[in-house]
C-alpha positions in Angstrom: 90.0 181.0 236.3 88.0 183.0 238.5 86.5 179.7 240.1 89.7 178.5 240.9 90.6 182.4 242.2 86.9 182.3 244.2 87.8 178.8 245.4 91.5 179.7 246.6 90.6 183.1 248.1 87.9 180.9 250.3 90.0 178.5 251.2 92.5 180.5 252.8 89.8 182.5 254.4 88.7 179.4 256.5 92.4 179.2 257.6 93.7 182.5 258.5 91.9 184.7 260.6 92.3 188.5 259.6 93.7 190.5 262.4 93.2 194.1 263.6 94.1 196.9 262.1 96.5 199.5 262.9 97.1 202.7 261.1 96.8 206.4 260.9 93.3 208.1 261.2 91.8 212.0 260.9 88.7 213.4 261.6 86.3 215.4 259.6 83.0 217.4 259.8 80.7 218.0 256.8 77.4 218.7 258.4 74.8 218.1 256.3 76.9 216.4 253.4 75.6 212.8 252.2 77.4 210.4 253.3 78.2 207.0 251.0 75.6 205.2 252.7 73.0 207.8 251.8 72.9 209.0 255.8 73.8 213.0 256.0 76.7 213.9 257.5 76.6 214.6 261.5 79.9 215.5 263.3 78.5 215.1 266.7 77.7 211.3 266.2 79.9 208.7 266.4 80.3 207.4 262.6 83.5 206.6 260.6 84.5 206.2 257.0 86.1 202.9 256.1 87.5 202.1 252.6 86.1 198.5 252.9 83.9 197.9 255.9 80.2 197.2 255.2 78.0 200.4 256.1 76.9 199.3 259.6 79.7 197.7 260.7 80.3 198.9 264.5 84.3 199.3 265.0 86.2 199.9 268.1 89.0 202.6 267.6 91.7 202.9 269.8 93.9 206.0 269.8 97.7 204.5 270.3 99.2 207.3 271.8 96.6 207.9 275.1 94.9 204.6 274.9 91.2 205.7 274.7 89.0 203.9 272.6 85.2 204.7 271.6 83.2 202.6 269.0 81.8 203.9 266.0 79.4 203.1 263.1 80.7 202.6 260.0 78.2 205.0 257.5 80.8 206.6 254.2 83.3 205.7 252.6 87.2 206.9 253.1 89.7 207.9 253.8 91.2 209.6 250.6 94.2 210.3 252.1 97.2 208.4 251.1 98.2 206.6 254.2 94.9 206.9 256.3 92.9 203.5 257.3 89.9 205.7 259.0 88.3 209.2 258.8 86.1 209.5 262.4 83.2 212.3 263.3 84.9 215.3 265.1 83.0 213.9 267.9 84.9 210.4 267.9 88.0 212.5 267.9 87.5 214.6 270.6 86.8 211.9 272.5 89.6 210.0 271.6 91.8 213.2 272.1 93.1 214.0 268.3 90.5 216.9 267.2 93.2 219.5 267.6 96.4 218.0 265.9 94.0 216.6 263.1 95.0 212.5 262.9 96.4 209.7 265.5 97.7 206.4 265.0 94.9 204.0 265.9 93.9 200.1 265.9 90.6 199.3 264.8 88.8 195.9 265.7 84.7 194.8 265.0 83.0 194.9 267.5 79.6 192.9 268.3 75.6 194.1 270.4 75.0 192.2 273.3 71.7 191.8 274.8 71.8 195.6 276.6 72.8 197.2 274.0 76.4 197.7 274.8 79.2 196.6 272.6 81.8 193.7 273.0 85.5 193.3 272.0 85.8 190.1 269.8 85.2 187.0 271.8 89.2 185.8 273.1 90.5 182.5 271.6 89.9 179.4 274.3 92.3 179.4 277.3 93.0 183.5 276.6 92.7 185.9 279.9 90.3 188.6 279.7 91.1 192.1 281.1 88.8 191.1 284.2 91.2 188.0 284.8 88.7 185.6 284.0 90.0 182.7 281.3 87.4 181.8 278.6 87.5 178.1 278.1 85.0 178.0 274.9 85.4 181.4 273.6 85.1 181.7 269.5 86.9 184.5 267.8 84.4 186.5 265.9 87.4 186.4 262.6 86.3 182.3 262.9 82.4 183.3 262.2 82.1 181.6 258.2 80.3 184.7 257.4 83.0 186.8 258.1 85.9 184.6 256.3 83.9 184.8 253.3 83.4 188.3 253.4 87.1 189.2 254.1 88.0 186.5 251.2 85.5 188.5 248.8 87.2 191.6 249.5 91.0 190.6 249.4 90.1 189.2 245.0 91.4 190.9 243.0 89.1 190.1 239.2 91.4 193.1 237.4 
């Protein structure tokens, strides 16, 4: 049964692209505290905790409200909150302007290293208009990477 589960839950992944998400986030600071992945804590860095996300995993977080984004590194595990997607370093949420009410409602998306070390938005979908104008003919989407459909399929079983 958990083949045919395993099999399905593949399946789909190939088909359906998982899309961004969008939620509420807060921030937190406990210098010094291990983190899930084993790192210690550091507020002034720009990390993230992520229910689901493998440890690594850069992110790109977009406060909805005032539109500014930074990327972070996902490196615990969170949020415990009922209703939060993300917990982000009191540095990530100053600069995405939420440190003093405490949590924002924010999209999240992977991002990928290029060769300078700077980050990049997912690739757009052929024939879609970048925010520079220019159309990308042969773009991939990074959700059509096989790695990452089989990752998201792994994650969305459910074996209870």
């Amino acid at each position: 049964m958990k083949t045919v589960l395993t099999a399905i839950a593949l399946s789909l992944a190939l088909i359906a692209p998982a899309a961004a998400q969008t939620g509420s986030a807060s921030w937190y600071a406990l210098d010094g505290n291990m983190t899930a992945s084993g790192e210690r804590m550091n507020s002034s860095k720009m990390t993230a905790a992520h229910r689901k996300l493998p440890f690594g995993t850069k992110i790109k977080v977009t406060n909805m409200h005032n539109k500014r984004s930074v990327v972070v590194r996902i490196n615990d595990r969170g949020p415990f909150a009922k209703g939060r997607i993300l917990d982000v370093s009191k540095a990530a949420a100053r600069k995405l302007g939420f440190v003093s009410r405490g949590h924002a409602r924010v999209r999240i998306e992977r991002v990928f290293p290029q060769h300078d070390g700077r980050y990049s938005a997912p690739l757009a979908a052929a024939g879609e208009t970048h925010s520079s104008g220019n159309t990308n003919k042969k773009a991939r989407h990074w959700r059509d990477e096989p790695s990452y459909r089989v990752e998201r399929a792994v994650q969305q079983l459910d074996f209870s």
